[in-house]
C-alpha positions as CSV (number, residue, x, y, z in Angstrom):
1,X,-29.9,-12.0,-32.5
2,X,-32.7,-9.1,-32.5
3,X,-31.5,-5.4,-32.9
4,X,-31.8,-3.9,-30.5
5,X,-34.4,-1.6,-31.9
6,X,-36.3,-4.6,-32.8
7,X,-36.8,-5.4,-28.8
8,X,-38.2,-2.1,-27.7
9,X,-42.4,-3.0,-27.3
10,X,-45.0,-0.9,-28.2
11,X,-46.6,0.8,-24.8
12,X,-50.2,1.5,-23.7
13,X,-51.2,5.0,-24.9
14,X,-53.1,6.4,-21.9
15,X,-52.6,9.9,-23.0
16,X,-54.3,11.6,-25.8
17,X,-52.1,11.5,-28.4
18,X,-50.6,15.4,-29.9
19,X,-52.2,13.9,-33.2
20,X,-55.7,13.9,-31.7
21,X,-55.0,16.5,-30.0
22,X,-58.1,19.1,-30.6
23,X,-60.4,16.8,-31.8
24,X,-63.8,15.8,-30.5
25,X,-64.4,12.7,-28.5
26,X,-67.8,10.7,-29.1
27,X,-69.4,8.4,-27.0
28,X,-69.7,7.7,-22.8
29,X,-67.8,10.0,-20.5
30,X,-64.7,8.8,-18.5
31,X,-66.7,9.3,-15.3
32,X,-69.1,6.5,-16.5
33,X,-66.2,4.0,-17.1
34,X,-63.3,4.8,-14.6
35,X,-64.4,2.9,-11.9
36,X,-63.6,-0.9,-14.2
37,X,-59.9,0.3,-14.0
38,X,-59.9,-0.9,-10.6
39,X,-57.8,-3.6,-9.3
40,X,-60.7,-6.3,-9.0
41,X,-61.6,-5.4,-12.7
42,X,-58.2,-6.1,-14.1
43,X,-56.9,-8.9,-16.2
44,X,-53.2,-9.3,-15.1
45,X,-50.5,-11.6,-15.9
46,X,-48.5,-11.4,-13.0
47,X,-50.9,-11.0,-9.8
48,X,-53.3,-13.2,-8.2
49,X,-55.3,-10.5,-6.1
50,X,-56.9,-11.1,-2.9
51,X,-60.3,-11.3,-5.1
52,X,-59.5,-14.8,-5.7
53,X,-58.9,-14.9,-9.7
54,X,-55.6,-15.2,-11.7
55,X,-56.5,-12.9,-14.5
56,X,-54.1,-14.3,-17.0
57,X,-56.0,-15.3,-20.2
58,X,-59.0,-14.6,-19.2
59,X,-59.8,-10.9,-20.5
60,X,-63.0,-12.3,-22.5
61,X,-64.8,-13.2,-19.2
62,X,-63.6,-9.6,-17.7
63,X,-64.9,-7.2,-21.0
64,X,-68.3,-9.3,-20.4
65,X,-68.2,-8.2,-17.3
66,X,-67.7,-5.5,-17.3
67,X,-70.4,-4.6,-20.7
68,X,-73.1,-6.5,-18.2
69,X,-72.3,-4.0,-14.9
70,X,-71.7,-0.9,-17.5
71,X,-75.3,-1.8,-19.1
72,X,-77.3,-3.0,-16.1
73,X,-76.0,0.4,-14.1
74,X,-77.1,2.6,-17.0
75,X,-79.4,0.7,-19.0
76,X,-82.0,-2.2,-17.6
77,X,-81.0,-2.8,-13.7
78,X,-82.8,-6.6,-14.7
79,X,-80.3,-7.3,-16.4
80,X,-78.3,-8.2,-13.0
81,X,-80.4,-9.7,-10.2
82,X,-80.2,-11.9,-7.1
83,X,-76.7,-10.8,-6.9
84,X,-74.7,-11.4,-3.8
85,X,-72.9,-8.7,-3.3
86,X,-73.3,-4.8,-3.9
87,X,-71.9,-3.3,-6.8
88,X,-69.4,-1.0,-5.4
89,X,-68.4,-4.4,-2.9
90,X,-65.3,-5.7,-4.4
91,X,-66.5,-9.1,-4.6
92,X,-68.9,-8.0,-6.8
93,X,-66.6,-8.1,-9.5
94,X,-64.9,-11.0,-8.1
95,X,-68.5,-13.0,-8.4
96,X,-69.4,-11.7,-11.7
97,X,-66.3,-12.9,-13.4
98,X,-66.2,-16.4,-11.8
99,X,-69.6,-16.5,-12.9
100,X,-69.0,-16.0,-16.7
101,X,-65.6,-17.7,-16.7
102,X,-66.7,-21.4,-17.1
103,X,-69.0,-20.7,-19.9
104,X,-66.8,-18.1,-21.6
105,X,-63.3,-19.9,-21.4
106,X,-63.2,-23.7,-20.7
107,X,-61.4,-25.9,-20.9
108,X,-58.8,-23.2,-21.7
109,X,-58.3,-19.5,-21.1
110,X,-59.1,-17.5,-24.1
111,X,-62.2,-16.7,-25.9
112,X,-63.3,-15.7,-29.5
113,X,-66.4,-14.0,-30.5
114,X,-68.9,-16.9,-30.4
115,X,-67.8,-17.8,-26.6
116,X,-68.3,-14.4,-25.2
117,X,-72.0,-14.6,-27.0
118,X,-72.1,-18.1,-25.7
119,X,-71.5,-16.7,-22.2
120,X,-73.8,-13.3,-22.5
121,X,-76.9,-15.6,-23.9
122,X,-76.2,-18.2,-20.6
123,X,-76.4,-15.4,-18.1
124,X,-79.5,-14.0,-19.6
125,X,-81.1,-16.9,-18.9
126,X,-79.6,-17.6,-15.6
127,X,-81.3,-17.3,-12.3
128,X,-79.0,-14.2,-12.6
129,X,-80.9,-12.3,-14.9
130,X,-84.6,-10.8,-15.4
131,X,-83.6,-9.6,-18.6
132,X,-86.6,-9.0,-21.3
133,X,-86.0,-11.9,-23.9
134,X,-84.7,-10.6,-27.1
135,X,-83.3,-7.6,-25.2
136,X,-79.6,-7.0,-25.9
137,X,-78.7,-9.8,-27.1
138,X,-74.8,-9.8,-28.8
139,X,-73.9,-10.1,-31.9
140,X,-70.2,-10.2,-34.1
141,X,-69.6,-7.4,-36.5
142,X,-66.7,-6.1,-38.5
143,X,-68.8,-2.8,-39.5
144,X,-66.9,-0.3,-38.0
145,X,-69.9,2.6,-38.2
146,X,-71.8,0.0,-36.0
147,X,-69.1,0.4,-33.8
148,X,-69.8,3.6,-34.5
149,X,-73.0,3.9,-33.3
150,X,-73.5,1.6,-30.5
151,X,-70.4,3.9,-28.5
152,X,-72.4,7.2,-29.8
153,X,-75.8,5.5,-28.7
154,X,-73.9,4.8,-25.1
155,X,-73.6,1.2,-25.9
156,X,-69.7,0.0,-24.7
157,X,-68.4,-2.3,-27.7
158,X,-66.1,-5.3,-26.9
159,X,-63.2,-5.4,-29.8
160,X,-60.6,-8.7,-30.5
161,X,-57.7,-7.2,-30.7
162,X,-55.2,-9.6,-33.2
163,X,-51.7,-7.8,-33.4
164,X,-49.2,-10.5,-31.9
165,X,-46.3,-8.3,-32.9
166,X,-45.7,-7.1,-29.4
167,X,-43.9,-3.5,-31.5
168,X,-47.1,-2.6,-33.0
169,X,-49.2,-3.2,-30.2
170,X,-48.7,-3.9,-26.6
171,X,-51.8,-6.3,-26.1
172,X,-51.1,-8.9,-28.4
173,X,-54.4,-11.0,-28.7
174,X,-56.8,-9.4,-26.6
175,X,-60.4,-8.5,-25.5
176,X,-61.0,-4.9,-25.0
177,X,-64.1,-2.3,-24.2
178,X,-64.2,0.5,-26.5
179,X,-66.2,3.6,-25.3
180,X,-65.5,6.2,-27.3
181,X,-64.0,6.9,-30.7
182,X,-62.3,9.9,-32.6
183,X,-62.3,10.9,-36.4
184,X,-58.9,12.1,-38.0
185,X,-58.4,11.6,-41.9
186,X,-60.9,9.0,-42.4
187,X,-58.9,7.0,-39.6
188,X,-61.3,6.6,-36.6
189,X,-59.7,5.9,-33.1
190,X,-61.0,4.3,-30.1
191,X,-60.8,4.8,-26.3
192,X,-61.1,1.5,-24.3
193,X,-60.9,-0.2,-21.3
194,X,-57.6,-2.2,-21.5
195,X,-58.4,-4.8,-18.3
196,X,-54.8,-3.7,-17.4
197,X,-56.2,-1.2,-14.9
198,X,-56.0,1.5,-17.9
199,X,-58.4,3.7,-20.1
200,X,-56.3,3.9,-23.1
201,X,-56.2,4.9,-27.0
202,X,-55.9,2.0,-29.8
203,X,-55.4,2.3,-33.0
204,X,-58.0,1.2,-36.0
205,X,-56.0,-1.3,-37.3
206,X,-55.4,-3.3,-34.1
207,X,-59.1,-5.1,-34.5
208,X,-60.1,-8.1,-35.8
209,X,-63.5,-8.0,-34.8
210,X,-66.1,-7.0,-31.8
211,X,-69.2,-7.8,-30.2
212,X,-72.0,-5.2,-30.4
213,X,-75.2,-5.3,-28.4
214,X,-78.9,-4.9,-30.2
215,X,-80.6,-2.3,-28.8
């Protein structure tokens, strides 16, 4: 039998923590990002919203959303096109994920690195996209000052999150957006978009590995 010590979970850090208190934060504003902590951007467990998808397992598909919205909004509006709905619509959101799902996560939920590429590369050359070839295309890096500099440069980073211990990190194995990072004692921090409707602080060690966009 666990201790009871043992039971208590690790919890999303939506706060900045006292330790980073003071301390500058680099990369895209809040106001840039907040709106992807709405409900039809979130990857839940529990709820199947009125939307239409069950997010569970499928957190791959939403971060590539939401990287493809955050860059076509601020970036290239070609990136986007023919879309059938409005970007503030709801179904917008709803559309965009079914969209990527299929060719991000089957047969399957879950995704690694070469899936969500697999996915971004497909909807660049969908009727979906009027995206410049060579433009943006993903990549996977473990280089954190590439991580670095795409969040400094404005560029959102998707990271693969790989603590299963459920005390070290509430998120298990999971896709995240990172938008902005802080510096403390040669230990660099990230803020992300969790797909669990929060903006939240993670930890260094929590990542496995991300997808960066060439720019």
């Amino acid at each position: 039998m666990l201790k009871k010590e043992e039971k208590i979970q690790a919890r999303v850090i939506r706060s900045k923590p006292e330790f980073l208190a003071g301390l500058d934060e680099h990369g895209i504003d809040d106001s840039k990002v907040l709106f992807y902590t709405r409900r039809q951007w979130i990857n839940s467990t529990r709820t199947e919203y009125e939307y239409g998808y069950l997010g569970f397992g499928i957190c791959g598909s939403v971060c590539t959303a939401i990287c493809l919205s955050y860059l076509n909004n601020n970036f290239d509006n070609q990136i986007i096109v023919n879309e059938p709905y409005s970007f503030i619509d709801g179904n917008f959101a709803k559309w965009l994920i079914h969209l990527l799902k299929p060719r991000i996560e089957p047969p399957l939920p879950g995704a690694f690195a070469k899936d969500i590429i697999r996915g971004i590369r497909w909807f660049y050359n969908s009727p979906y996209s009027n995206i410049k070839k060579g433009k943006l295309l993903p990549y996977k890096t473990k280089e954190v000052h590439q991580y670095k500099k795409s969040i400094e440069d404005g560029y959102p980073v998707m990271m693969y999150l790989n603590k299963i211990d459920k005390r070290i990190s509430p998120y298990g194995l999971h896709w995240v957006v990172a938008y902005q990072y802080i510096e403390k004692q040669n230990k660099t921090f990230y803020k992300v978009i969790d797909t669990w409707g929060n903006l939240a602080y993670i930890d260094e060690s929590l990542i496995k590995y991300s997808v960066c966009f060439r720019y």
